[in-house]
C-alpha positions in Angstrom: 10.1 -10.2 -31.7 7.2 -7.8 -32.1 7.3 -6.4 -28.5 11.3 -5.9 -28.9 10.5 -3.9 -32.2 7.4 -2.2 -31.0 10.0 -1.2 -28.0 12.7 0.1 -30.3 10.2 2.3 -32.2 9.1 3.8 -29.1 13.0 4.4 -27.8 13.4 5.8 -31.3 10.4 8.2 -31.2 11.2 9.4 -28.4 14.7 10.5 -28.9 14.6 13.9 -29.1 12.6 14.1 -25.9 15.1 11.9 -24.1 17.8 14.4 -25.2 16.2 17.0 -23.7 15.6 15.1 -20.6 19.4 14.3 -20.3 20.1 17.9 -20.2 17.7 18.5 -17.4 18.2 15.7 -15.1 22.2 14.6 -16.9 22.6 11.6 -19.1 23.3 9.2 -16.2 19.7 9.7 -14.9 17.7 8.9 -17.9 17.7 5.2 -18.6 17.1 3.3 -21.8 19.1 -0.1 -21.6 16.8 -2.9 -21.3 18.8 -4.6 -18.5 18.6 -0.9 -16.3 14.6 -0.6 -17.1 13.4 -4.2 -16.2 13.3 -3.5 -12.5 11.3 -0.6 -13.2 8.8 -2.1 -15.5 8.4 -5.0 -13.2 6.1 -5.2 -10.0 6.8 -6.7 -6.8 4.2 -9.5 -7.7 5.8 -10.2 -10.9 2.0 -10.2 -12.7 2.8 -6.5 -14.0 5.5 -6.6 -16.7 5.6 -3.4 -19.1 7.8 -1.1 -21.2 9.1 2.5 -20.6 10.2 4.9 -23.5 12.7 5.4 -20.3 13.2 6.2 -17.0 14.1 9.2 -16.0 15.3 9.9 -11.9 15.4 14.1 -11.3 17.1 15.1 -8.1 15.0 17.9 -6.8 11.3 19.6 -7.0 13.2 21.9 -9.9 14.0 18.8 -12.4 10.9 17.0 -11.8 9.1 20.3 -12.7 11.2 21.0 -15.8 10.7 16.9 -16.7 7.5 17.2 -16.6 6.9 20.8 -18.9 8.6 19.0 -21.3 6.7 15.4 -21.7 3.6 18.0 -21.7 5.2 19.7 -24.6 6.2 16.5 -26.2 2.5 15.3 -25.4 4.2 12.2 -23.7 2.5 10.0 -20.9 4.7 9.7 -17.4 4.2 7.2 -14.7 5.3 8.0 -11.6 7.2 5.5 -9.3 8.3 5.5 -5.8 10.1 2.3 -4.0 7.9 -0.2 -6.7 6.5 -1.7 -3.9 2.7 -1.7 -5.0 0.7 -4.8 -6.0 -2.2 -3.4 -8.1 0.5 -2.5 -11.1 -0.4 1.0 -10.5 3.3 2.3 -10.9 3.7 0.3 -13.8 4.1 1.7 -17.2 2.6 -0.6 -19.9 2.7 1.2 -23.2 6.0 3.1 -23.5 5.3 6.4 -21.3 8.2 7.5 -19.4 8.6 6.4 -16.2 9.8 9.2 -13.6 11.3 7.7 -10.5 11.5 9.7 -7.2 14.1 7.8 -5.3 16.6 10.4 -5.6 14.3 12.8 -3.8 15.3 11.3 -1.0 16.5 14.1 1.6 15.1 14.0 5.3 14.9 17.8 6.1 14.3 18.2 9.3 12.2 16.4 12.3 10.3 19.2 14.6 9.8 17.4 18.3 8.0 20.6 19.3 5.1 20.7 16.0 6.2 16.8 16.0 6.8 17.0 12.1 8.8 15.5 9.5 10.1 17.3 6.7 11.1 15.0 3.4 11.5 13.9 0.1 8.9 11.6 -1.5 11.9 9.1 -2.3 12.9 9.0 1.8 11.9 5.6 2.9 9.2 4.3 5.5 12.2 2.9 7.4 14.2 6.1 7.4 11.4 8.5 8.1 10.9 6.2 11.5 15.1 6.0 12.2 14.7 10.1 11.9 11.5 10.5 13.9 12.9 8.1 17.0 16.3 9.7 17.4 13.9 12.6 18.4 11.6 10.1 20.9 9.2 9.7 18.1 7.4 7.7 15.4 5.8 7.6 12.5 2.8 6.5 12.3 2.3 4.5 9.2 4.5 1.0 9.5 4.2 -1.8 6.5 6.1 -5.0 5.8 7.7 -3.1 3.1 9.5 -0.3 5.2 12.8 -0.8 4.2 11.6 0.1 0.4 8.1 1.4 0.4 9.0 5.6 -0.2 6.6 8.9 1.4 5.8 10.2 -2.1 4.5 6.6 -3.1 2.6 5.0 0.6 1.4 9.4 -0.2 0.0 8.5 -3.3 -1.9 5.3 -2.6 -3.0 6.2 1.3 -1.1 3.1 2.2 -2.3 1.4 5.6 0.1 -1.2 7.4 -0.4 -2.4 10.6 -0.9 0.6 12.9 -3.7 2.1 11.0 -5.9 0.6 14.3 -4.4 3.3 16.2 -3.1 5.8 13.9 -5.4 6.1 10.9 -4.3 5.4 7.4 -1.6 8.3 5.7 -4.2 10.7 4.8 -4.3 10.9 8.4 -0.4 11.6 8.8 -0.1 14.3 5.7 0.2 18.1 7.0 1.6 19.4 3.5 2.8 18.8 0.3 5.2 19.4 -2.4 3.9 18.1 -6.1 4.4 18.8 -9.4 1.6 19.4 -11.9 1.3 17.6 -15.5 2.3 21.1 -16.9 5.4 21.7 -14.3 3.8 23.8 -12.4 4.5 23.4 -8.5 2.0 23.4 -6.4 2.9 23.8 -2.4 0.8 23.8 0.7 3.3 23.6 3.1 2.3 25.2 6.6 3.6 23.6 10.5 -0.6 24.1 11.3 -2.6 21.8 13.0 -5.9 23.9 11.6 -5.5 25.3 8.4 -9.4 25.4 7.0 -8.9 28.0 4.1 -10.1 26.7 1.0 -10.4 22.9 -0.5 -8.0 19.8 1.5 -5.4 19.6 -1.4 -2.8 17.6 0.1 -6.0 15.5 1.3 -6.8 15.2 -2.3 -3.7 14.0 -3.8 -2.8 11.2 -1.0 -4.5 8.3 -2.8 -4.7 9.6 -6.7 -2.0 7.4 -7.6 0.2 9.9 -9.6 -2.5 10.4 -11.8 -3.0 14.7 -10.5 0.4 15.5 -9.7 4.3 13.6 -8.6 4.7 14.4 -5.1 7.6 15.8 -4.5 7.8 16.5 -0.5 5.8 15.9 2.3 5.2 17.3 5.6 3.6 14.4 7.8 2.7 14.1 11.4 5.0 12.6 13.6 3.4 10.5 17.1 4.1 9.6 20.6 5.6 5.8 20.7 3.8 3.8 23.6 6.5 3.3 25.8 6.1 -0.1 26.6 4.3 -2.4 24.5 2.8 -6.0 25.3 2.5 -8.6 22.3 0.3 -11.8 22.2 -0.8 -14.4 19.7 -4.2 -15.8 20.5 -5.7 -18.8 19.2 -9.6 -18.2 18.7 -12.5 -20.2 17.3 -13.9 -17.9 15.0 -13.9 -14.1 13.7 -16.7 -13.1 16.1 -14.4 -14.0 19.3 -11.6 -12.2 17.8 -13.8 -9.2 17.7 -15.3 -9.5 20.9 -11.8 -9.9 22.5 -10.4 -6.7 20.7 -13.8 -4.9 22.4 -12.5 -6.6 25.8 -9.1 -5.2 26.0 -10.2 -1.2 25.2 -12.5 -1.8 27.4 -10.2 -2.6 30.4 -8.0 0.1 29.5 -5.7 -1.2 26.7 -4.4 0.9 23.9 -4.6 -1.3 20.9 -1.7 -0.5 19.2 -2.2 -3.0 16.3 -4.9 -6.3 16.0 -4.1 -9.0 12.5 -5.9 -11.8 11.6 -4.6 -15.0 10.6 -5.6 -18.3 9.6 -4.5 -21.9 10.6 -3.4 -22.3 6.7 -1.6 -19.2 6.8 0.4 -20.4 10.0 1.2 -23.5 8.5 2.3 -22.2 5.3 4.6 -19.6 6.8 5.8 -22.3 9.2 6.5 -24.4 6.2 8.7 -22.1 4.2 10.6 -20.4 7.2 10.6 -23.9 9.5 9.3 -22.4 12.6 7.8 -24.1 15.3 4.1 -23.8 16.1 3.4 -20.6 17.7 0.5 -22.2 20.3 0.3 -25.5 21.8 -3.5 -26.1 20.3 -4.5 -25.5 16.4 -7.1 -22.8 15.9 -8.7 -21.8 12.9 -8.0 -18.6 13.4 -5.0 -17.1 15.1 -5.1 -13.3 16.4 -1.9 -11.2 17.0 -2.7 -8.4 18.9 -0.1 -5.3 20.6 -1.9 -3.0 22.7 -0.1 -0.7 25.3 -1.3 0.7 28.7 -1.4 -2.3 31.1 -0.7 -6.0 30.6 -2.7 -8.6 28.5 -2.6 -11.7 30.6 -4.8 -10.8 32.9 -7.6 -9.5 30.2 -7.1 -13.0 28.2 -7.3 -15.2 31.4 -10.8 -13.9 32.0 -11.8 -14.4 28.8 -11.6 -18.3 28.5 -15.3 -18.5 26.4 -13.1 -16.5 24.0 -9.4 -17.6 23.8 -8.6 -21.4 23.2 -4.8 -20.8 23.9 -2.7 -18.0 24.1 1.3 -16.8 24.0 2.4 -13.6 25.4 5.8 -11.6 25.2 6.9 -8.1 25.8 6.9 -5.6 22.6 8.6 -5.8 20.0 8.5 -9.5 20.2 9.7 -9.8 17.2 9.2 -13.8 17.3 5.6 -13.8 17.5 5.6 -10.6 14.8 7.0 -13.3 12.1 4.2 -15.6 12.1 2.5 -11.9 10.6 5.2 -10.2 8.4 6.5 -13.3 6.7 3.0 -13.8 4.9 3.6 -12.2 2.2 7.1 -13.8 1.4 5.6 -16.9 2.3 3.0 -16.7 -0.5 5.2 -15.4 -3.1 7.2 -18.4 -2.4 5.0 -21.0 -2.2 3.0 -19.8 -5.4 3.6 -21.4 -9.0 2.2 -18.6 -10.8 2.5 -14.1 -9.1 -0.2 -15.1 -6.4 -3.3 -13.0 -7.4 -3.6 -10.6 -4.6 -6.8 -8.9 -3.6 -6.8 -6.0 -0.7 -10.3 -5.7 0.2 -12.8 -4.2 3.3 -16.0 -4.9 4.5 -17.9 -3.2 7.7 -16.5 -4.8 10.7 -19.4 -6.3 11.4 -19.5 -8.1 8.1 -16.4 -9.2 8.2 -17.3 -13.2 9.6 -20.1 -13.5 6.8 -18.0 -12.1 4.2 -15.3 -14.6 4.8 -17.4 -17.8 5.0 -19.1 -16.3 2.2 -15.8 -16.2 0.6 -15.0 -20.0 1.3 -18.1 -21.2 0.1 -17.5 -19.6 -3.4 -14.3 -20.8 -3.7 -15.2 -24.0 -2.6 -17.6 -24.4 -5.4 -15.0 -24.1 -8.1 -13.7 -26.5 -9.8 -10.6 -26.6 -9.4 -11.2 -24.7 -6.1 -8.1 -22.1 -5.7 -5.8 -22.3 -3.0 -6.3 -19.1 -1.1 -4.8 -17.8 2.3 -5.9 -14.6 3.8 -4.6 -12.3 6.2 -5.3 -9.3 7.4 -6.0 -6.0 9.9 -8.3 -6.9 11.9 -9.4 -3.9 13.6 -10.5 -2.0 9.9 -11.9 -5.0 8.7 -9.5 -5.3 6.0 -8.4 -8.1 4.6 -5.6 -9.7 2.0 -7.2 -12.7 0.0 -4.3 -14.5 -1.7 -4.9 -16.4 -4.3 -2.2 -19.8 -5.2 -1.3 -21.1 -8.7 -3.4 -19.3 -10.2 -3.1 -19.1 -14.2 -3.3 -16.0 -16.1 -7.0 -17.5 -18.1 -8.6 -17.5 -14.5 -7.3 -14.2 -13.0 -9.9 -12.0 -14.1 -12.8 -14.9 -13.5 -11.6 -15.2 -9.5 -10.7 -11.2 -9.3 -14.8 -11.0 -10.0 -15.8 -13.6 -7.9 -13.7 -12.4 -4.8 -14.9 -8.5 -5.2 -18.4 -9.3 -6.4 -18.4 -10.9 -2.8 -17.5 -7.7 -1.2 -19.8 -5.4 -3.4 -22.5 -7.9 -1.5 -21.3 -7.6 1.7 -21.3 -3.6 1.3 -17.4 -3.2 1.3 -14.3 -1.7 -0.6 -12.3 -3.3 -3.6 -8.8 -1.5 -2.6 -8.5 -0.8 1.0 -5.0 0.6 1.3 -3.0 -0.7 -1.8 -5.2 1.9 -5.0 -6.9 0.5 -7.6 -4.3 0.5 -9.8 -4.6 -1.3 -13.2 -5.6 -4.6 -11.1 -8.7 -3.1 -10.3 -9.5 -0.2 -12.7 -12.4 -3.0 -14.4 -14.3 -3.2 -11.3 -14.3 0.5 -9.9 -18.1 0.8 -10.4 -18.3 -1.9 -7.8 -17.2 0.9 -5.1 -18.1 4.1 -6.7 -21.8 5.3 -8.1 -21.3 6.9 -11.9 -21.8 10.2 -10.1 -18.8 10.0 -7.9 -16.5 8.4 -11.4 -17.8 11.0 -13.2 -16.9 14.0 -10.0 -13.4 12.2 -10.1 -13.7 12.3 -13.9 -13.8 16.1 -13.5 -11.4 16.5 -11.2 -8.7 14.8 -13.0 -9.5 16.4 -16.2 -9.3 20.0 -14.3 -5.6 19.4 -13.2 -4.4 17.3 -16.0 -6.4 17.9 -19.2 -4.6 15.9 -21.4 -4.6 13.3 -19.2 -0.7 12.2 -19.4 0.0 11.4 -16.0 -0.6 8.0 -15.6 -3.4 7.6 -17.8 -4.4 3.9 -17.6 -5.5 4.1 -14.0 -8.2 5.0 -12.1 -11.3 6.5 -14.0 -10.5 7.3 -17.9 
């Protein structure tokens, strides 16, 4: 009951400000009924469960500029959300700030072949951006599980990964420009069809990753790429991390283009086996299982002379969607087979640590008592890894979050490698960052957004 009159007092204070946002954005775009909010207010983990004064959904650059001069005014926090695809609760608001969606920004401008561009909205989908970029022979570059809903402005925001980084590098890679909107409404635009462009600081390259907490991104201009065109697919079974390394080195070596390299366990296998009832991908069990794409020649010829190295292997021509599954449906997988949201840690370590960090890992894990059930997954080639946590309840959460990035911090490694820090991990930031560089991000937020109302529980406070 307290929470559902805290709520009220918050809908209730903010009423004059919701008034005014109606007339900029219209009535039917600012959101107060409990039933509308909740998908808003809830991640895609289900941990992350909050509360919004409202949301509010402008329609161009001009609304989300005039919505945010007057929160600023009003002295109101704002969250900003893309797709709500996130799993750090970073998008989440928590303690009645409005939350400003940017799915209707969700024009596709135009594709340039020639400058190989795209021009769009931050609410344009993953999945659209790469429908727009091959009717024009191209790509883009950054692909994740979570195409279909993941949005520019938000993968933007967090410097989102997925499973071509091997090849492609992470967003910040793909940005050319942006559109976004500062906490006061001012717009700021660096928008130029350049491949150099060295005048002055990297803005765009400073707002991919800041989590909505400098500016909303409005539009982007990103880099567009060449698809291989052919594409071989295999899944490799493989004793250990180290041969799944050495392999990768073996294929660039004789001329493949890796075009994406993920990590998988045995347990992983047989859990998405389990909850999808597919067959078993290889005729022997291996601890670990490799998929691996790589254009530019064939792979059977590079795994048949590598027998100290692969135990057994399967290989189809790209897409091969079949042996893709056994990846993608990970993350369904462990949702569903979870009692309690699975506690999801997206970590890095130096490629070369990656084996010691792992049995490392399972070592500490195995000394619990109860030991968690964990299954991790990962990209391979960046030495970044998902540890998944199973059944976890919420009094052990913050005791195995510790445990799990403590372990990184030793082996020299990231706590977020592609999904932000969110309000998962804004604890253990120190674990990544010296007090110099919080404190130079300090500064930085506090020049753009001085009162610190765009989304202030994240990142360093």
């Amino acid at each position: 009951m307290a929470a559902v009159e805290s709520r009220d007092n918050q809908v209730v204070a903010a009423a004059p400000l919701l008034a005014e946002l109606a007339d900029i954005v219209g009535a039917a775009h600012v959101l107060s009924d409990p039933d509308l909010v909740a998908g808003y207010v809830t991640d895609w983990t289900g941990q992350w469960r909050g509360a919004a004064a409202a949301v509010v959904r402008p329609g161009d650059a001009d609304e989300v500029a005039a919505v945010l001069a007057a929160c600023h005014r009003a002295g109101w926090p704002v969250v900003p959300q893309g797709g709500n695809t996130g799993l750090v609760g970073g998008s989440i608001p928590m303690e009645g700030e409005i939350l400003l969606s940017t799915t209707r920004l969700d024009q596709v401008e135009t594709v340039d072949p020639v400058g190989r561009t795209i021009a769009a909205g931050a609410g344009v989908t993953v999945a659209r951006a790469q429908a727009a970029a091959r009717a024009h022979g191209l790509d883009f570059g950054v692909d994740l599980a979570s195409r279909e809903s993941a949005t520019l402005g938000g993968i933007v925001a967090t410097n989102a990964g997925g499973i071509r980084v091997v090849k492609h590098g992470d967003t910040r890679r793909q940005v050319v420009g942006v559109e976004a909107v500062l906490a006061d409404g001012r717009v700021l635009t660096r928008w130029k069809h350049l491949a150099k462009d060295n005048v002055g600081y990297d803005l765009p390259g400073l707002l991919t990753g800041s989590e909505g907490t400098l500016a909303v991104i409005t539009r982007v201009l990103m880099r567009l790429v060449v698809p291989a065109t052919e594409t071989q697919v295999a899944l490799v079974g493989v004793l250990d991390v180290g041969s799944a390394l050495t392999l990768l080195d073996r294929l660039e070596r004789a001329g493949r283009t890796l075009e994406a390299a993920e990590l998988m366990t045995a347990d992983g296998i047989a859990l998405v086996r389990a909850v999808h009832g597919l067959r078993a991908p290889l005729s022997e069990d291996t601890e670990f299982v490799l998929l691996v794409e790589v254009s530019g020649g064939t792979l059977a010829e590079v795994l048949a002379e590598a027998p100290d190295l692969v135990i057994d292997a399967v290989v189809e021509p790209g897409p091969a969607r079949r042996l893709w599954e056994y990846r993608e449906a990970h993350t369904e997988s462990i949702s569903a087979e979870s009692a309690t949201p699975p506690l999801k840690l997206d970590i890095s370590t130096p490629v070369g640590e990656l084996a010691s960090f792992l049995l490392g890992l399972d070592a500490d894990l195995a000394a619990l008592d109860p030991a968690p059930r964990a299954i991790t997954f990962g990209h391979l080639g960046e030495g970044n890894m998902h540890v998944n946590l199973l059944d976890v309840p919420d009094d052990r959460r913050e005791e195995l979050t510790d445990l799990v990035l403590a372990r990184v911090a030793a082996h020299g490694g990231s706590i977020s490698a592609e999904h932000g820090v969110g309000r998962a991990k804004a604890q253990w930031i120190g674990l990544s960052r010296t007090e110099i560089d919080i404190d130079v991000m300090r500064s930085v937020r506090a020049a753009l957004d001085p009162a610190k109302l765009l989304n202030p529980a994240i990142l360093p406070s």
